[in-house]
Structure formats: C-alpha cells, structure tokens
C-alpha positions in Angstrom: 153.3 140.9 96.6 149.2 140.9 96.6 146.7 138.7 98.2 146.1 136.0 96.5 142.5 135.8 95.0 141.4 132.5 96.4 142.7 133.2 100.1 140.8 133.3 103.2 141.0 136.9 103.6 139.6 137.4 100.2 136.2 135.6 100.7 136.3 137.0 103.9 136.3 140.7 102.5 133.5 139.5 100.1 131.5 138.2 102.7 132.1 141.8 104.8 130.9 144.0 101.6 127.9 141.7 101.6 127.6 142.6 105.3 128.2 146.4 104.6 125.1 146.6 101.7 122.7 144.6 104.5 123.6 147.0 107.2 123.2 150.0 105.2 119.8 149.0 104.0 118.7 147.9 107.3 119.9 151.7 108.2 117.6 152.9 105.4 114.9 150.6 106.4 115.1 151.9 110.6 115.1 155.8 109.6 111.9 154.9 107.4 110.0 152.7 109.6 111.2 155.9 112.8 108.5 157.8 111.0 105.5 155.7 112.8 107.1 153.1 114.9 109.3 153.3 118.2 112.3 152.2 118.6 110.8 149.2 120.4 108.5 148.5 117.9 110.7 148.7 115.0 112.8 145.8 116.8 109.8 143.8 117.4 109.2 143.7 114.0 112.2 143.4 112.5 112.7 140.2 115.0 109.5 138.7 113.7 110.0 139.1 110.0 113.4 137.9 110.5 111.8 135.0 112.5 109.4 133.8 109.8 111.8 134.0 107.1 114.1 131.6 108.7 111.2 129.2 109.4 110.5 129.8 105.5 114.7 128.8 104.9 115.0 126.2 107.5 111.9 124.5 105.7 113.8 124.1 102.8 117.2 123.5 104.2 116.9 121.8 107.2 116.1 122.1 110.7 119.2 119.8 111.7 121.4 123.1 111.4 119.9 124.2 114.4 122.0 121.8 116.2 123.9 123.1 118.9 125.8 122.7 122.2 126.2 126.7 123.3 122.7 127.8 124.0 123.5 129.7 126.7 126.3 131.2 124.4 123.8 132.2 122.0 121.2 133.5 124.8 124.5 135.6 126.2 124.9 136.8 122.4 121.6 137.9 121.6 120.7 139.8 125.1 123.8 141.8 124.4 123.0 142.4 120.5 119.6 143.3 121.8 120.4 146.2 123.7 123.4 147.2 120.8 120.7 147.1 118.5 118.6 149.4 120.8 120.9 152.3 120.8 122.2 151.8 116.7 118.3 152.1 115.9 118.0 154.9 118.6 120.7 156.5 117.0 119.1 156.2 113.4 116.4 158.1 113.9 118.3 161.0 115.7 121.4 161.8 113.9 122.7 161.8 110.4 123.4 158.4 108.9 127.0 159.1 108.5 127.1 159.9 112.0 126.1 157.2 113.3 128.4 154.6 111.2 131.3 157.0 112.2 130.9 156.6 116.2 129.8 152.8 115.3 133.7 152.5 114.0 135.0 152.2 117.5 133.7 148.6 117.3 136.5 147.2 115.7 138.8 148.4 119.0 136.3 146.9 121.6 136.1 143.3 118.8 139.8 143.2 118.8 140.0 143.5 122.9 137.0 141.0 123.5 138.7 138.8 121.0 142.2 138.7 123.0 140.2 138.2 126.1 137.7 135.7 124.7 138.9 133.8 122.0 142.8 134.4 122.6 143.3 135.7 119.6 147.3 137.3 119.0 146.9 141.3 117.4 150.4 141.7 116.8 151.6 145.4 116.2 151.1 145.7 112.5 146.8 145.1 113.6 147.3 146.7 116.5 148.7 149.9 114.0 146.2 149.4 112.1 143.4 149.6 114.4 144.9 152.5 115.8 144.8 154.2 112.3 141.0 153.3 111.8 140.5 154.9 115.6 142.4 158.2 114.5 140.2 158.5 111.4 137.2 158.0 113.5 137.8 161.0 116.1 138.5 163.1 112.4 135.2 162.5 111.1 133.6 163.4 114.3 135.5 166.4 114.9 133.0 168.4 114.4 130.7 167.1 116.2 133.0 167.4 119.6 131.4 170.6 121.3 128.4 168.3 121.8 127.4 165.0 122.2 124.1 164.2 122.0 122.0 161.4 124.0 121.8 159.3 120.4 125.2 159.7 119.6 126.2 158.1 123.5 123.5 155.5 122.7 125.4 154.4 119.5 128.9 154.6 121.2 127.1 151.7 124.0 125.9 149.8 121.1 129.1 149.2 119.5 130.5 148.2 122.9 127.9 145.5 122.5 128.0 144.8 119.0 131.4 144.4 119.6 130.9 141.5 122.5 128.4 139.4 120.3 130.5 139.8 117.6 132.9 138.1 119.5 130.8 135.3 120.4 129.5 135.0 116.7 132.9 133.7 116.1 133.4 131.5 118.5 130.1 130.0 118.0 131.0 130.0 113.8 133.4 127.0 115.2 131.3 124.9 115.9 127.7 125.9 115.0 126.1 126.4 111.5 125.7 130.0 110.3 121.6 129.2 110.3 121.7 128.3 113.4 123.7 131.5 114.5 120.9 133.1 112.7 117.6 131.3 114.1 118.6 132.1 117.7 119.1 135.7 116.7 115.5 135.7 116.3 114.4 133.5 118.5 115.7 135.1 121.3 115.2 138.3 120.6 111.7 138.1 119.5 110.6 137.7 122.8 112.5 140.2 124.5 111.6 143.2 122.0 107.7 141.9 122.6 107.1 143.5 126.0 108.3 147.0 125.6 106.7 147.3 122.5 103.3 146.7 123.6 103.1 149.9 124.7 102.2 152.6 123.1 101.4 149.9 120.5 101.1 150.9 116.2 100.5 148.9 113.8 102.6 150.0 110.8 101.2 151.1 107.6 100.5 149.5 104.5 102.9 151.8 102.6 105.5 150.6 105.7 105.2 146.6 105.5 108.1 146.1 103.0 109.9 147.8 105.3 109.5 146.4 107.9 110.1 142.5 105.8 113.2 145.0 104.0 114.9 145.6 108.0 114.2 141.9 109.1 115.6 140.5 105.7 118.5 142.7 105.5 119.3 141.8 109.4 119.7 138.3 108.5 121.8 138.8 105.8 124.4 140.9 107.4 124.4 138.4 110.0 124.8 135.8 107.8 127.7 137.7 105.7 129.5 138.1 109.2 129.4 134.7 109.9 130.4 133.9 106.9 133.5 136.2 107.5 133.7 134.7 110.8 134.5 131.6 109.5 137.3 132.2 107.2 139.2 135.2 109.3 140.0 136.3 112.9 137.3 139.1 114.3 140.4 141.5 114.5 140.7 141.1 110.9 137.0 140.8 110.0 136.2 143.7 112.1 138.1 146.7 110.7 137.0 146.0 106.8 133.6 147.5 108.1 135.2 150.7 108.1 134.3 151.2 104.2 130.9 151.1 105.1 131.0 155.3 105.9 131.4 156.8 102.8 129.2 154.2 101.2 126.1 155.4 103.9 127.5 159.0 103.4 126.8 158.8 100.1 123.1 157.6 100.4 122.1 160.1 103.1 123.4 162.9 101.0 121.2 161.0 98.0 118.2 159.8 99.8 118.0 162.0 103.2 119.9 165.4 101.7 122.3 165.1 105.0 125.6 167.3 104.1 129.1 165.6 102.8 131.2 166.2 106.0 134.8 167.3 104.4 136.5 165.8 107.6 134.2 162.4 106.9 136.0 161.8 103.7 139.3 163.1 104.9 138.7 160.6 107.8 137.2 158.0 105.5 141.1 158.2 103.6 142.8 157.3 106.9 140.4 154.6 108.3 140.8 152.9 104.5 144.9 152.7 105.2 144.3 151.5 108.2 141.8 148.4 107.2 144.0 147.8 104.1 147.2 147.5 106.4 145.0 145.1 108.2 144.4 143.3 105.4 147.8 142.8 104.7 148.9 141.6 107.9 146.1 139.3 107.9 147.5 138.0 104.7 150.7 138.0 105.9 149.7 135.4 108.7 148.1 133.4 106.8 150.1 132.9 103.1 148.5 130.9 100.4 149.4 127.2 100.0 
C-alpha cells in the first residue's frame, strides 16, 4: 500500500527537498564567498543578510510571530548551530562538496538519539534499521577516504553532532513557536556572536561577491524555514534521514560546477542510504495512517 498523497509525511518530504536545494546552494554560496572571506567572516555575513531580510518579512508579516516563551531555548539552539555551522563552512572550503555532505550524514544518528533523550520520541526497530542502513552507506561513500582524515573532515563530523542537537530543539520549539520566530532568533543571536572573531583580519567582500553573500544568508533561512516546516508535520527521526538524498544531488553539482570526481562508492553508497530513508518513510507512514 503507498503513502497517501495528502499525509503528514508527504508535506514533510516536500518541505525536506525544499531544505535539500537551500542547503546545497548555501554550500555553493560558502565555497564561493572561501575565495576572499574567512570562515568567520563568511558567517558574519551570512547572519546579517539573513538578519535584514527577516526585518524586510517580519515588516510585512508581522512582528507578533516573534512571540515566545523559550528564549533561552532558542539562545541554547543557536550557540550550538553556531559552532556546527563553523566546522560545515570550515569544511566547504577544504574538501570536496560530496565529501562533506557524506560525513554530515551521521546527523540523522546523533537527531534520532537527542530526540529519544530530548523530546521522548519512540524509534522503534524498523527506524532504528533504517537509520542503521543510512549509517552503513555513509562509511561506503567514505571508504576511501579512511587512510586519512583530515582536520576539515573532523570539523564537519563536530558539526553534525551540533546540527544534530539544534535540530532537536528546532522541533521542540516548532510546538509552540512560529517558524519566523525560529528563524529571527537564528539571526539574532548569531549575528552577534560571528561579529567579534570576524573583525579580525577584517575584508570587505567584493562587488562581484555581494550576491553571494545575500545568496548564503537567503538560502540559510530558507532551509531553516523548510526544516521547520518538516518539523511541524513529522518526528526529527523521520525528518532527519530524508536528508540523505541530498548527496548525489551536491555530487552532481561539484562534478558540474567545481570539476570534483564522481566517487563510484558515493553512488554505490548513495543506493543504500536511499533504502534506508525510504524504509523510514514507510515506517513513518506506518505510524501515522491517513484518516
């Protein structure tokens, strides 16, 4: 029997491609903007883009959505997304694109623990197969890579222990907070704490760099926006693992835009991490049948 069109887990998958084309363009927007900014920098700025276009949104759609009762929640959230989005930019300007998704893919392991321990979410043994799956098709796409492993490559491996913690808070703050709001303090906070390190050493960024730099801040938001989104509708330990398909998608555009090499074992490991989300998808489904 298939999933029903108009179920939870449908939008939810929507809402998760959305979030795959943001990330991947905020990818190709870092390894750009590495060319004449620091990391540091680049995170300064794509915090203040990101900042002014929500002022632009919240303009038009209301500053009451900014209503909460978990600041310190959200201050938790964004400290730890800070330094997770430290290491995935680190990472971006050091090793292939593909690479970097790849070790990123552990993510949905650390999400679905955090989320057991946090939110008390149940991952039964068809999602805990399933993860397992995704993890096994991860270590195949970096089996080459196992001889030696690079300062960037441990950077990104500590930032999707992060991600995965704030992801976790994003949805338990989606309960009860509005997805702009999740959003504003995202930017908010993190403004601030990118400002500091990046004054030294300070560079202005090019003319021919400004729409990338708007391009990472705008394409931040909306994957954040597309996760809460996702957040909303599904469990993180069914959110989580559709992310997987964002590897050969990135694979793709390196090999397009950056001439990195199609890995054999990143498509044969691609194959195995797809079973493994679309199991996910069907326990998730399973849980939850249509009315």
């Amino acid at each position: 029997m298939g999933v029903a069109a108009g179920t939870p887990i449908v939008h939810a998958t929507l809402w998760m491609l959305g979030a795959i084309v943001s990330f991947s363009t905020m990818a190709i927007a870092g390894r750009e903007l590495s060319a004449e900014l620091t990391t540091f920098q680049i995170l300064f700025f794509r915090s203040l883009a990101g900042f002014f276009l929500m002022v632009v949104l919240l303009s038009r759609t209301g500053w009451w959505q900014l209503k909460t009762r978990h600041f310190g929640i959200h201050l938790l959230r964004n400290v730890t997304h800070y330094g997770g989005q430290y290491g995935w930019f680190y990472g971006i300007a050091a090793i292939p694109l593909a690479e970097v998704f790849a070790i990123e893919f552990t993510m949905p392991i650390w999400t679905a623990l955090f989320a057991s321990l946090i939110l008390g979410e149940r991952i039964g043994w068809q999602r805990s197969l399933a993860i397992a799956i995704g993890f096994v098709g991860v270590l195949v796409m970096l089996r080459p890579g196992f001889a030696a492993v690079s300062p960037a490559a441990v950077a990104v491996l500590a930032a999707a222990f992060a991600y995965a913690f704030a992801h976790t808070l994003t949805k338990r703050l989606s309960g009860t907070d509005a997805p702009m709001a999740i959003l504003f303090y995202t930017t908010a906070v993190q403004l601030p704490l990118a400002l500091l390190p990046a004054l030294r050493g300070w560079t202005w960024p090019s003319l021919s760099a400004w729409p990338w730099v708007i391009g990472v801040g705008a394409a931040a938001l909306s994957a954040h926006y597309c996760l809460t989104r996702a957040f909303m509708l599904e469990d993180a330990s069914v959110v989580m693992p559709i992310d997987f398909l964002r590897l050969p998608f990135i694979a793709v555009i390196g090999y397009i835009v950056y001439n990195e090499p199609l890995e054999f074992w990143v498509f044969v490991g691609a194959v195995i991490v797809f079973a493994g989300s679309w199991l996910n998808l069907r326990a998730g489904a399973r849980r939850k049948p249509s009315s």
